[in-house]
N, C-alpha and C positions, 0 to 999 in steps of 0.2 A: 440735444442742441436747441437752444431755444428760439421762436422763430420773432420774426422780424415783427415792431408792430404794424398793423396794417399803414398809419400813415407812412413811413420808410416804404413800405411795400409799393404804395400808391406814387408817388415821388420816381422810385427806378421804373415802374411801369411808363410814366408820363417822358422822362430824361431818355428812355429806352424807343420811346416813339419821336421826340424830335431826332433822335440816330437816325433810325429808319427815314423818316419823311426827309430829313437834309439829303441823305444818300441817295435820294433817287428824284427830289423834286426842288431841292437846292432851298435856302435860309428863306430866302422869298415865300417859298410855295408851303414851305409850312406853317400853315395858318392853323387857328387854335384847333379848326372840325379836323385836318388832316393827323395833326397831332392827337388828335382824340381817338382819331379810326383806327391808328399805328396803333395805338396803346391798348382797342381793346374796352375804353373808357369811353362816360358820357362829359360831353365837352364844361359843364359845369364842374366836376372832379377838377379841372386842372385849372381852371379860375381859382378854383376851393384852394389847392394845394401849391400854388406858384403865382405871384403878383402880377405877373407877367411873362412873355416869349425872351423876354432877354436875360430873365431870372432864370429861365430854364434852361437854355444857353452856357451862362455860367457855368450849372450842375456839370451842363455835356461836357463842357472843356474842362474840366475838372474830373468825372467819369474816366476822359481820355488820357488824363495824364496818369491815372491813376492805373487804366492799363498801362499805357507805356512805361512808367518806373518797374509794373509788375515784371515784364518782358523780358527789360534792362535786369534787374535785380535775382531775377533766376537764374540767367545764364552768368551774370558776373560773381553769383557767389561759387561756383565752379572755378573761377580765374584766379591766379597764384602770382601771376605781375600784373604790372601796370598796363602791358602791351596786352594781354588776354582782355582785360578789364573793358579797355580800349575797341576789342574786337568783339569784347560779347553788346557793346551798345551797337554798333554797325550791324550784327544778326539780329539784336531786339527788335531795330529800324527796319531791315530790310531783307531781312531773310525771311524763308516761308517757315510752316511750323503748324503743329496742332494747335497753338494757342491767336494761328494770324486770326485777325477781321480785317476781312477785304471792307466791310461797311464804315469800322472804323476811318479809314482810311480814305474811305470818298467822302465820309462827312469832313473829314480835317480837312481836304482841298476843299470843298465846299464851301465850309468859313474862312480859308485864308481868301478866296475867290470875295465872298461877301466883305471882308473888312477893309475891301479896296471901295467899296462906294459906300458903307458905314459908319459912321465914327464909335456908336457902342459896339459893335462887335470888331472893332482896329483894337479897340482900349484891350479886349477879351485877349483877342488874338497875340497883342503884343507879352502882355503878360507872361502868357504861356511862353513863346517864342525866348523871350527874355529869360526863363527859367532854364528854356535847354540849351541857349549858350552858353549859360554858368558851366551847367554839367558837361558839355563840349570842352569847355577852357580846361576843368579841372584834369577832364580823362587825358587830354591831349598836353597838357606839361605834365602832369603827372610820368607820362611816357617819355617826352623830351629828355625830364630831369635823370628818370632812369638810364635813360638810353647815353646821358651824359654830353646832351648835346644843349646848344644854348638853348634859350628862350627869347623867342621873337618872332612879332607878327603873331602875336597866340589872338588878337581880336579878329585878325582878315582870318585865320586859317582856321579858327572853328567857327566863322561865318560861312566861308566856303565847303566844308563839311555839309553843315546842316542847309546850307542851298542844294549839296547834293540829293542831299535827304528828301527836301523838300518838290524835289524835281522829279526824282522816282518815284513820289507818291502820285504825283498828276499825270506821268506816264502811266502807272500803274492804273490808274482811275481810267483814262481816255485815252490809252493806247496799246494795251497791254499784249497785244497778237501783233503787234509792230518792233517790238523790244524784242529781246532776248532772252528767254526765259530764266528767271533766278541767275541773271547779269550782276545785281546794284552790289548785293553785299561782298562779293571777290573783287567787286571794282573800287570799290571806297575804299576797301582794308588794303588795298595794293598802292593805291595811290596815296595814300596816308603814310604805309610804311616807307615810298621811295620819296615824299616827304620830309620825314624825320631820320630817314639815313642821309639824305643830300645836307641837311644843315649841318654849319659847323659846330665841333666841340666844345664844349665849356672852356672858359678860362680858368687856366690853371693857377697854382701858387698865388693869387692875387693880383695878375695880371689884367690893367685895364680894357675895356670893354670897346674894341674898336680900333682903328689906327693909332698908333704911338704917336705923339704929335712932336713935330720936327722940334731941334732945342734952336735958340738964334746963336750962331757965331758971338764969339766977345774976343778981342784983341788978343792975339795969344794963344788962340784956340789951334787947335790941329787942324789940318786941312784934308 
């Protein structure tokens, strides 16, 4: 197999130590020597290899997602519906596993923490965010449409999914011996499913979308 070239190599050493330093000293406190010490490197290498801290940034949230699809994509290639498919994003999220990173996981609160009093890392943050309510919408009609029930409210209810998401990650991070051990993922996938069983069924044979609207009387009409 052939190996990486050193600048690749130097770049995940560098993206691998703002992890680190986020996860324990938060977006602030990684300053370029913190980020140099993580990595292992002399703090000129990562001037050398990255324009700056928000360049590196990027890489992380990008790193991150790129775990997270991994997660997702393992377990849903195993799933045979829509509803599996559905449940294996909920265990990518938030079930434990040999592939979790708890580190991962405090740097993501970390930046979402951070993008609340920065505008470059809101712009980062958003992105991301914005990508996995796409993939939220899709797994969750996808479901609905199988399951033969309408569609609606697909914007609030894979917001409210991934606020879930995003909640057990901060508990997870800052409270984790307060919670209930391997709670989030039986809890999302239950609430989800009594969810998408409470909605109503599709309409059938072409029947309109919502109340029949009254016809007006005309002279003659039955009473």
């Amino acid at each position: 197999m052939p190996r990486k070239p050193n600048t690749e190599l130097r770049r995940q050493q560098i993206v691998d130590g703002l992890l680190k330093t986020i996860a324990t000293q938060g977006y602030a406190g990684a300053t370029v020597q913190a980020i140099a010490a993580a990595s292992g490197l002399a703090p000129g290498l990562i001037h050398y290899h990255f324009h700056d801290k928000r360049e590196i940034l990027v890489a992380l949230v990008d790193q991150l997602a790129g775990y997270a699809s991994h997660r997702f994509e393992s377990r849903a290639s195993m799933a045979t519906t829509a509803q599996g498919r559905l449940r294996a994003y909920i265990d990518a999220r938030l079930a434990y596993g040999a592939d979790a990173n708890p580190d991962a996981v405090a740097a993501w609160v970390m930046i979402g923490a951070e993008a609340i009093r920065d505008p470059d890392v809101r712009e980062i943050y958003q992105r991301a965010v914005s990508q996995e309510i796409a993939l939220v919408k899709k797994l969750l009609k996808a479901q609905l449409v199988d399951s033969g029930k309408r569609v609606r409210k697909l914007d609030a209810f894979a917001a409210g999914l991934l606020a879930f998401v995003e909640g057990v990650f901060v508990l997870a991070s800052n409270a984790r011996t307060i919670v209930p051990t391997g709670f989030a993922a039986d809890m999302a996938n239950e609430w989800v499913q009594r969810y998408i069983a409470a909605e109503p069924p599709a309409n059938q044979h072409g029947k309109p979308d919502g109340p029949v609207p009254s016809v007006r009387k005309t002279r003659g009409s039955a009473k």
